[in-house]
N, CA, C and O atoms as a GROMACS GRO file, in nm:
protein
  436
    1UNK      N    1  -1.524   0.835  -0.685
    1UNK     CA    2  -1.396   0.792  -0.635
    1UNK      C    3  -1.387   0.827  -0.487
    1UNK      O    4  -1.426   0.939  -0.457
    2UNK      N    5  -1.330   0.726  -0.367
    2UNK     CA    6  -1.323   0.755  -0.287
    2UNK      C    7  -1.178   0.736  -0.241
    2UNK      O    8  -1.087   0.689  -0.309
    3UNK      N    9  -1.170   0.791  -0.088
    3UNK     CA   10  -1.018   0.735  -0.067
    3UNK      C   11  -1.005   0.730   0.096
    3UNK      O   12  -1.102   0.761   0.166
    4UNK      N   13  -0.862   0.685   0.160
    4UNK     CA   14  -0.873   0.621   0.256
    4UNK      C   15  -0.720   0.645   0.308
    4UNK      O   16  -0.613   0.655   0.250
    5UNK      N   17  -0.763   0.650   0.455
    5UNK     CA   18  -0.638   0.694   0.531
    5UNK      C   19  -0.541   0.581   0.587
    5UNK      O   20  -0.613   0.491   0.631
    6UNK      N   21  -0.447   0.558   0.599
    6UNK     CA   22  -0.372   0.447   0.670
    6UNK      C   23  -0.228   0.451   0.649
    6UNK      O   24  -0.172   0.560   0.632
    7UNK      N   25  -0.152   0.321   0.649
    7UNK     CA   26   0.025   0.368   0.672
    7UNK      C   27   0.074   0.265   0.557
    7UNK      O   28  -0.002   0.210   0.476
    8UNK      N   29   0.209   0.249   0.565
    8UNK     CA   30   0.246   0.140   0.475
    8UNK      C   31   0.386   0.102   0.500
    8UNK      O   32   0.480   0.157   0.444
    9UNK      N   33   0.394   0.028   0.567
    9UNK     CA   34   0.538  -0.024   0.568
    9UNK      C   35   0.612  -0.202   0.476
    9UNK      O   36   0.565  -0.303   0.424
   10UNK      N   37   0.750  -0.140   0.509
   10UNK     CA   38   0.808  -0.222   0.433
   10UNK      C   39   0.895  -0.329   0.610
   10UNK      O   40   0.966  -0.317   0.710
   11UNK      N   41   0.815  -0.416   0.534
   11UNK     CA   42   0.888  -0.529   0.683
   11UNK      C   43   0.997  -0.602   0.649
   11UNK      O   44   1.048  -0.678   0.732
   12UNK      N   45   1.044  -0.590   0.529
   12UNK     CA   46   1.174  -0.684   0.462
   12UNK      C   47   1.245  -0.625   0.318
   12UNK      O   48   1.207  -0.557   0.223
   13UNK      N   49   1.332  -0.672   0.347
   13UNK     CA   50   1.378  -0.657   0.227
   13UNK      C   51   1.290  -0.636   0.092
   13UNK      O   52   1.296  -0.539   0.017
   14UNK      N   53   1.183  -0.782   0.076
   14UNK     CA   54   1.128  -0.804  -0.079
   14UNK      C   55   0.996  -0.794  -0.021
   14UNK      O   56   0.897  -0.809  -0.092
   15UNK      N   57   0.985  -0.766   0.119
   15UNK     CA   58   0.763  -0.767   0.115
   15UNK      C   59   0.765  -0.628   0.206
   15UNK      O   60   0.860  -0.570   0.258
   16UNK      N   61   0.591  -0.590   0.202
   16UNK     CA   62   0.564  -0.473   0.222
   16UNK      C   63   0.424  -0.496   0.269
   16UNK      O   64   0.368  -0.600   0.233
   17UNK      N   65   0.351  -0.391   0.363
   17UNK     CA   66   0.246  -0.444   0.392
   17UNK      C   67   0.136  -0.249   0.420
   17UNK      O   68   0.185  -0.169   0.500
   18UNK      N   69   0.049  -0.224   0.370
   18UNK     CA   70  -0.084  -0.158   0.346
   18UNK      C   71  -0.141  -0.163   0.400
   18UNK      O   72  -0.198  -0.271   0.406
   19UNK      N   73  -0.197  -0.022   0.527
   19UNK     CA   74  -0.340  -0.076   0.608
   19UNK      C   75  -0.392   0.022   0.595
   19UNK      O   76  -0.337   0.132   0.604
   20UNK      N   77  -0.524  -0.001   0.568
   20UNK     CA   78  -0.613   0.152   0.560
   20UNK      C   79  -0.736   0.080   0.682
   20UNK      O   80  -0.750  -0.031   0.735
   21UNK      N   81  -0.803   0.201   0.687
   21UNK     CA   82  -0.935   0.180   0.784
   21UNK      C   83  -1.063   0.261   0.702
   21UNK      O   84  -1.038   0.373   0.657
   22UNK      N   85  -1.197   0.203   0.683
   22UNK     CA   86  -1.268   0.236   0.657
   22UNK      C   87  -1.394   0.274   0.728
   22UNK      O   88  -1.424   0.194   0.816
   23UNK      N   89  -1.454   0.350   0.717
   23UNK     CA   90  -1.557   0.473   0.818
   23UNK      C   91  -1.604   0.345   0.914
   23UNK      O   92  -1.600   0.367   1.034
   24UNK      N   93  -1.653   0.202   0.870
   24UNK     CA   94  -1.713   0.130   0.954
   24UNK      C   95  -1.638   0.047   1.047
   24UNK      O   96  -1.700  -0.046   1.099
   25UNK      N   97  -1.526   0.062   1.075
   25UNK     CA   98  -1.412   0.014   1.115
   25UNK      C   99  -1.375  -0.119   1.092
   25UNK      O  100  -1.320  -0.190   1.176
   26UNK      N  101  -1.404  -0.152   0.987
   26UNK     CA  102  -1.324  -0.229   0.899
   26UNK      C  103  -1.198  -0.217   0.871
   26UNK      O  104  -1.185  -0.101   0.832
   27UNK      N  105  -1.045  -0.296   0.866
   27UNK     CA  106  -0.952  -0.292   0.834
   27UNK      C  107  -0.921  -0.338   0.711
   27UNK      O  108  -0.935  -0.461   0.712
   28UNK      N  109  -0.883  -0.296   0.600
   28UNK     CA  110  -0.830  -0.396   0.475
   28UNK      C  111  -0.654  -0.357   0.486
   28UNK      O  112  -0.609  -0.244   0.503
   29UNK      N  113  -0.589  -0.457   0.474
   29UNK     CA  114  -0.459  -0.515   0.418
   29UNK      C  115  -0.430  -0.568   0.285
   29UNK      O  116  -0.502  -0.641   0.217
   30UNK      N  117  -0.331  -0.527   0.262
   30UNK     CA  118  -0.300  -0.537   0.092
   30UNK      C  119  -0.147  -0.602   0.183
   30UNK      O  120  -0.088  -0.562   0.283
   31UNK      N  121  -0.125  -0.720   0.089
   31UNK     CA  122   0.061  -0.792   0.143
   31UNK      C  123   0.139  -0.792   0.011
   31UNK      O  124   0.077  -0.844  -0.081
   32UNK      N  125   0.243  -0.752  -0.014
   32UNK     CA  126   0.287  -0.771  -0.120
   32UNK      C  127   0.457  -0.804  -0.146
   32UNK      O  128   0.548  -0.781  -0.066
   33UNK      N  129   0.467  -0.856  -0.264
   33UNK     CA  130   0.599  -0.920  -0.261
   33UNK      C  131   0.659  -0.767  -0.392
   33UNK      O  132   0.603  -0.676  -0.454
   34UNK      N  133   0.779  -0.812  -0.378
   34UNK     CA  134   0.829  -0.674  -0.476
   34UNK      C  135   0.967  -0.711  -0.540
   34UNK      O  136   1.060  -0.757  -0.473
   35UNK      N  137   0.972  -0.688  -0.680
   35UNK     CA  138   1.073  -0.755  -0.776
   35UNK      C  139   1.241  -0.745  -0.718
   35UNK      O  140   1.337  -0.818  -0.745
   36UNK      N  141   1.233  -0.635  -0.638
   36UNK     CA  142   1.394  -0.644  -0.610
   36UNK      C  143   1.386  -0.601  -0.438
   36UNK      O  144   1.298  -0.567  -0.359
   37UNK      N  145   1.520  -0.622  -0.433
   37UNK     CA  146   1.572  -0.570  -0.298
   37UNK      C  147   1.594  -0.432  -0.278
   37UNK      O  148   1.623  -0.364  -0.376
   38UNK      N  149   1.579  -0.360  -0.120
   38UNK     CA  150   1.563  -0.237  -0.078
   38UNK      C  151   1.531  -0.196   0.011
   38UNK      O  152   1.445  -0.255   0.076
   39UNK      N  153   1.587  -0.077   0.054
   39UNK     CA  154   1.575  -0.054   0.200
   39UNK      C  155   1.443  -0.019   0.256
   39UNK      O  156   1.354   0.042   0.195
   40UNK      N  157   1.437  -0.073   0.403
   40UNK     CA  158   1.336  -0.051   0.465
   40UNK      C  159   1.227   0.077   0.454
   40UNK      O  160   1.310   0.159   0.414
   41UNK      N  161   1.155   0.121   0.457
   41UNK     CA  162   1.048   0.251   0.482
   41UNK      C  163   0.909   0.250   0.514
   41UNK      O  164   0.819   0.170   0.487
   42UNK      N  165   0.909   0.355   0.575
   42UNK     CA  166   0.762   0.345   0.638
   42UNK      C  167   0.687   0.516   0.602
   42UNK      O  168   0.740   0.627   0.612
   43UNK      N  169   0.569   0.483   0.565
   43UNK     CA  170   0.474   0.649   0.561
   43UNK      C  171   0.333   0.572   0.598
   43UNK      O  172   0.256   0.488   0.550
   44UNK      N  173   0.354   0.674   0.737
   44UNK     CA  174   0.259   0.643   0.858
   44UNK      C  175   0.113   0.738   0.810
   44UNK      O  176   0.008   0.733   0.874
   45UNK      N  177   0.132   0.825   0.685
   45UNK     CA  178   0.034   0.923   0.651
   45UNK      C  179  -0.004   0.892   0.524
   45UNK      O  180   0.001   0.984   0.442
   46UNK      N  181  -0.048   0.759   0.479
   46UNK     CA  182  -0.080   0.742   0.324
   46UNK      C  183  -0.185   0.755   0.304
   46UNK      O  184  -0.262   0.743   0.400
   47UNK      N  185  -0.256   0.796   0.135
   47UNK     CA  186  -0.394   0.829   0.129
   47UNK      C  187  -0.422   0.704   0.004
   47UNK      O  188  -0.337   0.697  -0.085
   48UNK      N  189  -0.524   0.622   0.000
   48UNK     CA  190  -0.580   0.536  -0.094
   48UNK      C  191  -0.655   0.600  -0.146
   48UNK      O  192  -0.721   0.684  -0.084
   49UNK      N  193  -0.670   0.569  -0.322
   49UNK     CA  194  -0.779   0.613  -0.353
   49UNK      C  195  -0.872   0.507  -0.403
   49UNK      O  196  -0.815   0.403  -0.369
   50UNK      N  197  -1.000   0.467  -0.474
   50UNK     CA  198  -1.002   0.360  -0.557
   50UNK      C  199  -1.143   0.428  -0.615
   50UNK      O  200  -1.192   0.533  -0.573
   51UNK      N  201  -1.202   0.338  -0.728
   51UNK     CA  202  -1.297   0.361  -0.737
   51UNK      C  203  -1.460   0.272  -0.724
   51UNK      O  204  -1.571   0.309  -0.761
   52UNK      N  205  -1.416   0.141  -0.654
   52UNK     CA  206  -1.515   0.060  -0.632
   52UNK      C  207  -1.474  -0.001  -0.533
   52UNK      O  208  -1.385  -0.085  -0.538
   53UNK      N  209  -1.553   0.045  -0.397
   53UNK     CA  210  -1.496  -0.017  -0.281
   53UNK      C  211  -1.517  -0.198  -0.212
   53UNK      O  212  -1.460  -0.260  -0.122
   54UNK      N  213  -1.652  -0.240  -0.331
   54UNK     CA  214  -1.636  -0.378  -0.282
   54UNK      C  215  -1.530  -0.438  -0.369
   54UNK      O  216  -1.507  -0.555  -0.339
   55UNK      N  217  -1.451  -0.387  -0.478
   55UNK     CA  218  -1.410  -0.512  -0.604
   55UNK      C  219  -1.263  -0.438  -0.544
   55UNK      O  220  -1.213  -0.510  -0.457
   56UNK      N  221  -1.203  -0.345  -0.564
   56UNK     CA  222  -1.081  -0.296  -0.568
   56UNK      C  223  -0.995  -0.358  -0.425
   56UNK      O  224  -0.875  -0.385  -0.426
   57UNK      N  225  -1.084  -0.371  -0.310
   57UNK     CA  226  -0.999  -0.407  -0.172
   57UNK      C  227  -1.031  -0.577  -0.195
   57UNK      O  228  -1.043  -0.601  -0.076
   58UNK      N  229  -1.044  -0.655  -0.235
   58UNK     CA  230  -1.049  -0.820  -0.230
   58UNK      C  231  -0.959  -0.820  -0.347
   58UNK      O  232  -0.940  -0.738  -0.437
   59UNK      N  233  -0.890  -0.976  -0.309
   59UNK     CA  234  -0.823  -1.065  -0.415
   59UNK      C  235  -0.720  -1.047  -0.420
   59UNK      O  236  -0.664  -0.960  -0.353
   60UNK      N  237  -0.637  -1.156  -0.536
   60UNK     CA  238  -0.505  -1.080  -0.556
   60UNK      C  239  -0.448  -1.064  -0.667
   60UNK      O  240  -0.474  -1.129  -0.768
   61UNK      N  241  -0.328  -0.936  -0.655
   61UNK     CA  242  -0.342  -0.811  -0.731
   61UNK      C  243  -0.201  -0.785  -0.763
   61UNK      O  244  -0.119  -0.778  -0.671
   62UNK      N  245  -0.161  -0.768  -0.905
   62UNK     CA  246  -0.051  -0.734  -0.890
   62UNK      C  247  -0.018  -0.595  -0.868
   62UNK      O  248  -0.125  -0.541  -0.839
   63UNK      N  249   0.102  -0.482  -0.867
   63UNK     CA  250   0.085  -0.406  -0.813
   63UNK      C  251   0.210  -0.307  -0.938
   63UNK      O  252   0.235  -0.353  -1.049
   64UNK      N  253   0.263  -0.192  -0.895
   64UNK     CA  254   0.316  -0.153  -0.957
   64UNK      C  255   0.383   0.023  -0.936
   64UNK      O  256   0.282   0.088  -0.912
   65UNK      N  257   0.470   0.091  -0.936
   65UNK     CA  258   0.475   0.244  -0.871
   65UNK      C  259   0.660   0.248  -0.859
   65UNK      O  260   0.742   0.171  -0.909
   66UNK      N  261   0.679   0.372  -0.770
   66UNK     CA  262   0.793   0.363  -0.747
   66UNK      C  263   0.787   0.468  -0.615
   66UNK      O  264   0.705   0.554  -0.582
   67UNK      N  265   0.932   0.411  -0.548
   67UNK     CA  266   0.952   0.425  -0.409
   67UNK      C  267   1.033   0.518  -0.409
   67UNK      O  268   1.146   0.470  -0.409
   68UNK      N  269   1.035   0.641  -0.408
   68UNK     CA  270   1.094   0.744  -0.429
   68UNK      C  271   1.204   0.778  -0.271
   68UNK      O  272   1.196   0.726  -0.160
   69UNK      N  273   1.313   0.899  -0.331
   69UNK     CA  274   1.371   0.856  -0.165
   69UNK      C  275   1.290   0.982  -0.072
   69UNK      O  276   1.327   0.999   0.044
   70UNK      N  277   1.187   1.061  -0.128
   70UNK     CA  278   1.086   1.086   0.005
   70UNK      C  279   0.949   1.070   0.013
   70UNK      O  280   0.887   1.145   0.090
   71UNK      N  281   0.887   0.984  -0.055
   71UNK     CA  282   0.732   0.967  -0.120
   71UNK      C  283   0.756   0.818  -0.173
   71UNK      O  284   0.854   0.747  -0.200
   72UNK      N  285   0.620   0.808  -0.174
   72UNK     CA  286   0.584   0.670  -0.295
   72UNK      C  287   0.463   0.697  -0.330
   72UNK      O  288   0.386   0.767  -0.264
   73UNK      N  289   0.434   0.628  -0.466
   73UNK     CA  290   0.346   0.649  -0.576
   73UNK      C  291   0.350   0.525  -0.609
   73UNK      O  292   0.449   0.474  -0.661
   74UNK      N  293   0.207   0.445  -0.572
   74UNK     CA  294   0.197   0.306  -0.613
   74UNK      C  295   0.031   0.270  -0.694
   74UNK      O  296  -0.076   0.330  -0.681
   75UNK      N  297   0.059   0.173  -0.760
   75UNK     CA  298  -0.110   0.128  -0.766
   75UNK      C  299  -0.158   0.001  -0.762
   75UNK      O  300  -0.123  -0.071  -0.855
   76UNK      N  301  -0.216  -0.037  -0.694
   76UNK     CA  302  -0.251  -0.164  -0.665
   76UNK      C  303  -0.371  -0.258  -0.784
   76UNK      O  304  -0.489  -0.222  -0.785
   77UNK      N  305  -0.343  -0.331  -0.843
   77UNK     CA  306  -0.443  -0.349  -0.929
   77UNK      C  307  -0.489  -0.229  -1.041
   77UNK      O  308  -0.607  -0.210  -1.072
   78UNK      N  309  -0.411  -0.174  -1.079
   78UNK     CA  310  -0.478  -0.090  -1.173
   78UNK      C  311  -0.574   0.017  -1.153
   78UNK      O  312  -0.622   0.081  -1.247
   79UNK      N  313  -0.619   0.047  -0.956
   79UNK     CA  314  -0.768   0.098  -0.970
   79UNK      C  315  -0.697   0.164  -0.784
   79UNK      O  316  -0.711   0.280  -0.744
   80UNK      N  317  -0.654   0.095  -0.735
   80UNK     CA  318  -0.634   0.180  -0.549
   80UNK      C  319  -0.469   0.203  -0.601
   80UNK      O  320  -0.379   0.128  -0.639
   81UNK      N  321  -0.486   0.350  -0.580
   81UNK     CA  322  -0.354   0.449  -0.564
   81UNK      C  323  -0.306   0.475  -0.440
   81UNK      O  324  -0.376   0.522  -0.351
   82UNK      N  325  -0.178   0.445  -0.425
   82UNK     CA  326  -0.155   0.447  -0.290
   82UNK      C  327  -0.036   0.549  -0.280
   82UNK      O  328   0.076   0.518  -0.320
   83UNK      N  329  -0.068   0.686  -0.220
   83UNK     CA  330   0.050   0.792  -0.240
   83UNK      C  331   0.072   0.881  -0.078
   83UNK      O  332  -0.021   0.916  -0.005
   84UNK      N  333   0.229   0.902  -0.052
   84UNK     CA  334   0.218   0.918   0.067
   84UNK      C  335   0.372   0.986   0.069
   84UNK      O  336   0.456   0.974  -0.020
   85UNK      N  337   0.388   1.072   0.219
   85UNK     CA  338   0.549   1.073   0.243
   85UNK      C  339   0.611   0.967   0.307
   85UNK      O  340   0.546   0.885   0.372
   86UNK      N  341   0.750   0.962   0.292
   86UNK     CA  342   0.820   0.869   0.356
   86UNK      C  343   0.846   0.940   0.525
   86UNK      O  344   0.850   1.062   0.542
   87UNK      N  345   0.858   0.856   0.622
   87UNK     CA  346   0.877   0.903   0.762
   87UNK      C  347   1.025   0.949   0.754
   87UNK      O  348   1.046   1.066   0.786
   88UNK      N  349   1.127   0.874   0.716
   88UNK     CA  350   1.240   0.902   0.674
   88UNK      C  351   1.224   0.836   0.561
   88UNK      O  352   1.146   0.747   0.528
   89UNK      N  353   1.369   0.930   0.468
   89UNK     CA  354   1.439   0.946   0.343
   89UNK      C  355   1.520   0.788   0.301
   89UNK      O  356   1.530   0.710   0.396
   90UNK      N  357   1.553   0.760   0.224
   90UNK     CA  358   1.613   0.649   0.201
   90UNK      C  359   1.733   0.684   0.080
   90UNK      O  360   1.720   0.784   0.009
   91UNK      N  361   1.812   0.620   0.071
   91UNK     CA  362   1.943   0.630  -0.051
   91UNK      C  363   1.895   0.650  -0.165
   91UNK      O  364   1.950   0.753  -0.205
   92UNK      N  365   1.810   0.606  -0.260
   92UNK     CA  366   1.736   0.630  -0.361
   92UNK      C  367   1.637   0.561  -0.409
   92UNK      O  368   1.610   0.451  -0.361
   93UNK      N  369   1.567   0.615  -0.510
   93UNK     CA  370   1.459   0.594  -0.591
   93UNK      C  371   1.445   0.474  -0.648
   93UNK      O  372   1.549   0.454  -0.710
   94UNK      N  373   1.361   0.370  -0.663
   94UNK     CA  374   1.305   0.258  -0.730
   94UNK      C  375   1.172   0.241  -0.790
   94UNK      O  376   1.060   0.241  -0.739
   95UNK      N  377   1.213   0.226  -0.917
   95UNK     CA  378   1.083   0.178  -0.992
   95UNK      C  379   1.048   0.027  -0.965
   95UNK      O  380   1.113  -0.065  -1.015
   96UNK      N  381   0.939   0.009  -0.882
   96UNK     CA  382   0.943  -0.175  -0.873
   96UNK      C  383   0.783  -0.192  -0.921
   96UNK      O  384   0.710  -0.099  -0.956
   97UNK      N  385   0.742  -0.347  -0.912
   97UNK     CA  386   0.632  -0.403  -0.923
   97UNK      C  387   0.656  -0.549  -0.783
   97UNK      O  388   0.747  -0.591  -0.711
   98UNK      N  389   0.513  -0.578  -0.808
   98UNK     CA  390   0.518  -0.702  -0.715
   98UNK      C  391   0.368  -0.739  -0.756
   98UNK      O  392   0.287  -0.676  -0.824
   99UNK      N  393   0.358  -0.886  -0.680
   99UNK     CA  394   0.208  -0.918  -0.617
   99UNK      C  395   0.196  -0.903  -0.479
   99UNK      O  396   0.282  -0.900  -0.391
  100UNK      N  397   0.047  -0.892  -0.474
  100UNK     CA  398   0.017  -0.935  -0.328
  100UNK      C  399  -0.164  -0.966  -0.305
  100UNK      O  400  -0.258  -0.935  -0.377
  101UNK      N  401  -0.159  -1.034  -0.188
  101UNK     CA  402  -0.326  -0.983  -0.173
  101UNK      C  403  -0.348  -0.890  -0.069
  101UNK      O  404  -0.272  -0.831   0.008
  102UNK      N  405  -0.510  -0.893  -0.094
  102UNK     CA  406  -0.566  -0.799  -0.003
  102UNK      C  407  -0.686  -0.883   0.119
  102UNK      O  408  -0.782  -0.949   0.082
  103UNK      N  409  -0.648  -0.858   0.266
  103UNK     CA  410  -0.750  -0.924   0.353
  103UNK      C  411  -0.824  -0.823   0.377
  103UNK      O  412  -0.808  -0.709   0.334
  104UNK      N  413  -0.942  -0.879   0.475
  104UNK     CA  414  -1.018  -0.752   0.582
  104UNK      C  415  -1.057  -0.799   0.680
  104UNK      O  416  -1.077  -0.919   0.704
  105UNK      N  417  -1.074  -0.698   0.754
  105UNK     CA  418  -1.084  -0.756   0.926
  105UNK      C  419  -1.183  -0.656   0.967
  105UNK      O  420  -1.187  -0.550   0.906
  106UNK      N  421  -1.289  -0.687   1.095
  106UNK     CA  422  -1.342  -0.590   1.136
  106UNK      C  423  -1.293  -0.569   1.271
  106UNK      O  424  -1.254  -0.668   1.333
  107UNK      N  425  -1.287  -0.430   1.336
  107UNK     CA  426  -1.266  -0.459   1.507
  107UNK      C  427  -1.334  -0.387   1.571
  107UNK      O  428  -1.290  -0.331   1.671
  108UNK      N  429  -1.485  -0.368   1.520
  108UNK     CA  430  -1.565  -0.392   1.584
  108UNK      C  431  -1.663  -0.525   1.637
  108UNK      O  432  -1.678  -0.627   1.570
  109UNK      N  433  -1.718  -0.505   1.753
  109UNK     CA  434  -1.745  -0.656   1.833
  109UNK      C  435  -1.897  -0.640   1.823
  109UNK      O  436  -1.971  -0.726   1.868
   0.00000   0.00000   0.00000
């Protein structure tokens, strides 16, 4: 099992967006949509875990966790755990699900 450093913010109301970086500087993005409405948050210090790094970061995935009002605890596909603090606190706790996919990018040239 490995795991992976990056942030996670919420850009709307119902979507949310995942970036980790991997040793080769590869970027993967996970986008996801989410069953209800809720306030904004961001944790700039999240840790991924997964256990198969070519199958777990491609495709798309539904998702599942809850947004606690100082942490979140999510899992993406059944297999990348995505757990972290919140930068700031929010009004309260939600159990949600969603879909989304996952891209990758390199930025190295």
């Amino acid at each position: 099992m490995g795991s992976l450093k990056g942030k996670v913010t919420w850009d709307s109301a119902t979507n949310f967006h995942a970036t980790f970086k991997f040793d080769n500087g590869v970027t993967t993005s996970y986008s996801g949509s989410i069953n209800k409405s809720m306030e904004k948050f961001e944790v700039t210090q999240a840790t991924a875990t997964y256990k198969n790094i070519d199958k777990d970061f491609a495709g798309t995935k539904n998702w599942k966790g809850v947004i606690g009002q100082n942490s979140i605890d999510i899992t993406i596909g059944d297999v990348v755990h995505v757990t972290g603090d919140l930068n700031d606190a929010i009004d309260a706790a939600n159990t949600v699900n969603g879909r989304g996919s996952w891209t990758s990018s390199s930025t190295e040239e």
